[in-house]
N, C-alpha and C positions, 0 to 999 in steps of 0.2 A: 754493658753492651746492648743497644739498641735490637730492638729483634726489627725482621724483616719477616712483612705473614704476604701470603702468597693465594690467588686466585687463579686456580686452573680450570680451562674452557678445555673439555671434551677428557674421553677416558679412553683410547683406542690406544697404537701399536707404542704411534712416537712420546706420548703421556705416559706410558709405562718407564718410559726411556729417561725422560725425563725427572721423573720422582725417583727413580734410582739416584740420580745425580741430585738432588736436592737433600737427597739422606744424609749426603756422605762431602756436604757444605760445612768447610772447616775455616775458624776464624772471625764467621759473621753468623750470627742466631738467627739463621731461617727457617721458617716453619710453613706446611701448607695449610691454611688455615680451612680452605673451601674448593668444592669441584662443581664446576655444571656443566649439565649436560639434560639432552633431553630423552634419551633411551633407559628405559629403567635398568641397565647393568651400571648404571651410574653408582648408585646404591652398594654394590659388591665392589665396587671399586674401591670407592672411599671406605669401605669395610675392611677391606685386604690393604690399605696402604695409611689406616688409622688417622682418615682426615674428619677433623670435626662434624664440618658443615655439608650438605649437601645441598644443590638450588638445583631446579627444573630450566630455568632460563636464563642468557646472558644479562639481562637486566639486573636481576636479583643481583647477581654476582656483583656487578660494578656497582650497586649500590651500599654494596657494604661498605661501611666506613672504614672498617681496619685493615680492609687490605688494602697493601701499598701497589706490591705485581700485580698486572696481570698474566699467566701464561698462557696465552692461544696455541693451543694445538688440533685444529680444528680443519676442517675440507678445503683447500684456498679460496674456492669461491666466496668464504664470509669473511679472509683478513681483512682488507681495505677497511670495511665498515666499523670491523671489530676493536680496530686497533685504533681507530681514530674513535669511536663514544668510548673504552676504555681510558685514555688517553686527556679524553677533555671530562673525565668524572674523575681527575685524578688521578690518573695512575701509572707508574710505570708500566713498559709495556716488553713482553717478549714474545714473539712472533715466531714459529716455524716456519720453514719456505712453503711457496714461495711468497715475496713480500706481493706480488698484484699479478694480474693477468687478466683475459679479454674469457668471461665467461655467459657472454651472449646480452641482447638490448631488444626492448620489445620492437617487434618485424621482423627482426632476424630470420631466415631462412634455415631450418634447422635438417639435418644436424650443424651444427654453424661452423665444425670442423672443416668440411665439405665445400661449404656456400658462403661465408662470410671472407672477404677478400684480407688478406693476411696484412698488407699496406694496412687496410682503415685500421685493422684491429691492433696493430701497432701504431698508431695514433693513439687511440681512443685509451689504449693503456698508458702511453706517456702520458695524458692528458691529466687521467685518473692518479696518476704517481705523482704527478703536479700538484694538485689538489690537495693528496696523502699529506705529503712531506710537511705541505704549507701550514694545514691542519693540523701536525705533528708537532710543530718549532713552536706555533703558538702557545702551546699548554707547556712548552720549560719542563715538559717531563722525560724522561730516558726510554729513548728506542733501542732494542736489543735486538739483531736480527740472529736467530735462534740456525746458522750455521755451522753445524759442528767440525766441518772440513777445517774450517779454521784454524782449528784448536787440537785437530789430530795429532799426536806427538809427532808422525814421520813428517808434517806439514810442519810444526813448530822449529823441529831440529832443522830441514830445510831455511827453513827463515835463519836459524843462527848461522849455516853456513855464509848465506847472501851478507849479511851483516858484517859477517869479519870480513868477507874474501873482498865483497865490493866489485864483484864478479856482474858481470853483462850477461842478462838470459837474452839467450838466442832462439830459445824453442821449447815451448810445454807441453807434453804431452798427456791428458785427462782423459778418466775414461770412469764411469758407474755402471754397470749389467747387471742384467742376471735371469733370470728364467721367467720374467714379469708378473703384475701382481695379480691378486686374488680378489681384488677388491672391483668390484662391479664399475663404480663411480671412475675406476683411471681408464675406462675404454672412453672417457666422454668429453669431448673439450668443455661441454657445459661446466662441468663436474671440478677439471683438472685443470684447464687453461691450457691445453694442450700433452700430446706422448712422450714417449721416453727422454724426448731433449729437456724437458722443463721436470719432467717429477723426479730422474734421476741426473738429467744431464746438468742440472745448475748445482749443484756440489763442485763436479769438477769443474767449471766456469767460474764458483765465487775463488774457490782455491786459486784458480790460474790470476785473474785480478789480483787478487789479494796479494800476489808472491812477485808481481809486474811492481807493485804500488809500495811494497818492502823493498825492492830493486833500487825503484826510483829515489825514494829517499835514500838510502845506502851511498849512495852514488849523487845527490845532491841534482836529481834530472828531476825533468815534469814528462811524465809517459801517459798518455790516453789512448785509447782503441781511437783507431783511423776508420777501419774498415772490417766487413762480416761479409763472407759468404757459407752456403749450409746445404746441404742434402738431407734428405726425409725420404722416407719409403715404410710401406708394411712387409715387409720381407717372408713374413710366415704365413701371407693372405693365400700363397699358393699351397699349403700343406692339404692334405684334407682330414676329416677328424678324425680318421685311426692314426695319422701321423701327429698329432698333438697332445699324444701324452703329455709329455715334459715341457710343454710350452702351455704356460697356465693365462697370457695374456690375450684378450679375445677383443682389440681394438673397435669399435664402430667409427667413428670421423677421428682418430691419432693414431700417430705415428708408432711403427713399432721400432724402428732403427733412426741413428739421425747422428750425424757428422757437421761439426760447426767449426770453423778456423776464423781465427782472431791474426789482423795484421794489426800489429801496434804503429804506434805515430815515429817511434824507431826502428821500424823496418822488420821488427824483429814480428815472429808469428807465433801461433800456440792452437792447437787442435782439442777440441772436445768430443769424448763419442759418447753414446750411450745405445744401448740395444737390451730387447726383452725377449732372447732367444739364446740367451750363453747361460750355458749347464754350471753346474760346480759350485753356485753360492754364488754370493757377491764380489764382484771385483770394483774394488777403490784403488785407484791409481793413478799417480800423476811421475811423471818423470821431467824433472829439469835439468837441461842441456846447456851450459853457459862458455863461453870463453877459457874459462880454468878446470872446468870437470861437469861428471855428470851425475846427478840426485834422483835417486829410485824411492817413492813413496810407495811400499807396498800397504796400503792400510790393512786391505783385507781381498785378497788372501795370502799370508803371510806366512813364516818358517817357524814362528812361535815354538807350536807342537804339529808334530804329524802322530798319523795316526793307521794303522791297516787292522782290520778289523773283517771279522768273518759274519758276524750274527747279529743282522738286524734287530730280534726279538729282544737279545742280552742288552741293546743301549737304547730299549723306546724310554726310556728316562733321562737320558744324556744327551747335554746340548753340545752340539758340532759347531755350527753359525746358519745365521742367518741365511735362506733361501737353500741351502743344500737339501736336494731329493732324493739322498740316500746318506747314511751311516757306515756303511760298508766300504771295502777297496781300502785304497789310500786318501785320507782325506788331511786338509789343513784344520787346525783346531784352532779356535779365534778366542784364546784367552782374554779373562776381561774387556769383553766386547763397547762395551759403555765409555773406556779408560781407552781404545784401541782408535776408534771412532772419534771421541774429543766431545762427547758429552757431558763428564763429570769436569772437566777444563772448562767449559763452554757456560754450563751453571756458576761454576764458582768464579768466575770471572763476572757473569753480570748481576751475582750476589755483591760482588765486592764494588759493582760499578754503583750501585742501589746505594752502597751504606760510606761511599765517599764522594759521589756525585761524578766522576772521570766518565769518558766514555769508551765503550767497548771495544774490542780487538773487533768482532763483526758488528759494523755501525746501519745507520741507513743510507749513508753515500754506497754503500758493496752491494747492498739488500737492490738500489734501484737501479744499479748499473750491470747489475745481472739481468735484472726482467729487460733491460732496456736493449743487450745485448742478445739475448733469449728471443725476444719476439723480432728484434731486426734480422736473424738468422731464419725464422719460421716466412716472413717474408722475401729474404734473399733468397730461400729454397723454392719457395711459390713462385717467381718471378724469372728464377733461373740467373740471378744475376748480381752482381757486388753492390751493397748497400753500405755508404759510405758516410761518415760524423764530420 
């Protein structure tokens, strides 16, 4: 069995995520051979997850000859770049979202959230997605767009329904929240390519494509997005800071709420939310509405296990899920989070795309018709008005 060695760029939240799933690759001999990154906890990383090599810079990295992957999990303002020099030094590539976005050009007016007119800046990112893909096709290497919604079981089992029933979606309903992040860099469109619609809200938007485009083949149609319109707002800018305990997101130029509806080219629609102000963890959820019945993705949070609990002190060692800011009450328990999510599905699928050449369940047609969808929504909201394909 051929081995398959692996180059991962960066060691933060979704790289943890990642090498879990890489562990637990069965059927193809994958290994991570190297990590870089440029903050020295690089070092404890690759210490704690027993990877050989360690490099200081993306360079090093893709000059290694024996890696085949690369894995980017890295800020998005460096995918475009990163994906396409890994890419043309050989190498397959897998990307986290999002695959591009508009993260400022010199003159810019900053904070360019603010001042940069949302029209140009969705130009200026097709442009650049132009460019990518073209970039991409030419090097005959495997783009993986590192979507794990995809591959989420309650997302997968959905698709088996649509397959057999051959059932007409009428209406989707997506939604990603949660208490917003911690991380300094998501208040910044610099940073992020825009707020909660794009860092959380394109999960449930690749999902919603994805389950439109299983439809359409199921049913022997040709279905494309028609039409976008979008709402945006900072909804917590009115709090003041004794009232923001539990709201950890502190926007500068992005959104903290954001509402996007998709009319498809058959009439039919689909809604996406996301917000950085809903308590309780993360909610992952899509609900499909079709002609024959209705399909409830609870990803997360789910009936797995519950849990009511008195003492916070007794579980500072017990993991609950992601984003929950208490232990205590009654809480959902998100067994095998990694497994629950479609992360260890998501690796092993584009280990197994590496070692027989197929391409992926999440490809780069979903990866650009999500940004493409994303920024014409962040401009129908700026404009106040339907932006149409």
């Amino acid at each position: 069995m051929a081995q398959i060695r692996v180059g991962l760029v960066g060691c933060g939240f979704v790289s943890e995520l990642h090498m879990y799933a890489f562990r637990r690759v069965y059927g193809v001999d994958a290994i991570v051979k190297a990590v870089a990154a440029r903050g020295d906890h690089v070092v404890g990383f690759a210490k704690k997850h027993d990877i050989p090599t360690v490099y200081r810079s993306f360079g090093e990295l893709i000059a290694d000859k024996e890696i085949d992957v690369v894995d980017i999990c890295t800020p998005p303002n460096l995918h475009a770049s990163m994906i396409v020099e890994a890419m043309q030094a050989g190498k397959h590539v897998i990307c986290e979202k999002p695959f591009a976005g508009y993260f400022g050009r010199e003159g810019d007016k900053t904070p360019i959230g603010k001042n940069v007119p949302k029209a140009l800046m969705y130009q200026r990112v097709i442009d650049e997605m132009d460019a990518t893909c073209a970039a991409i096709k030419k090097t005959g290497k495997l783009f993986m767009y590192a979507e794990d919604w995809v591959y989420a079981p309650a997302i997968s089992k959905t698709v088996e329904f649509l397959k057999a029933t051959k059932d007409k979606i009428l209406f989707i309903k997506g939604e990603e929240s949660h208490s917003g992040s911690h991380a300094a860099h998501a208040a910044q469109w610099a940073m992020t390519g825009g707020g909660s619609l794009i860092r959380m809200g394109c999960h449930p938007l690749s999902a919603v494509l994805y389950l439109k485009q299983v439809e359409a083949k199921a049913r022997g149609e040709t279905i494309a997005v028609a039409s976008v319109t979008c709402d945006v707002g900072n909804v917590a800018a009115c709090l003041k800071q004794n009232e923001r305990e539990f709201i950890k997101a502190k926007p500068v130029d992005v959104e903290d709420w954001g509402v996007l509806t998709i009319t498809f080219s058959d009439g039919t629609k689909a809604t996406v939310f996301s917000g950085d102000m809903i308590m309780g963890g993360v909610r992952n959820l899509i609900e499909t509405y079709t002609n024959g019945g209705s399909l409830f993705s609870n990803i997360t949070p789910n009936p797995h296990m519950m849990s009511y609990q008195t003492s916070e002190e007794k579980l500072a060692g017990v993991y609950i899920t992601e984003k929950v800011d208490r232990k205590t009450g009654w809480q959902y328990i998100c067994l095998e989070e990694e497994w629950t999510r479609g992360y260890l599905q998501e690796i092993q699928d584009f280990m197994e795309c590496v070692a027989t050449g197929r391409q992926p369940l999440s490809d780069l047609a979903l990866a650009y018709e999500t940004i493409k969808v994303n920024y014409a929504g962040y401009w129908a909201a700026e404009e106040g008005r339907r932006v149409t394909f």
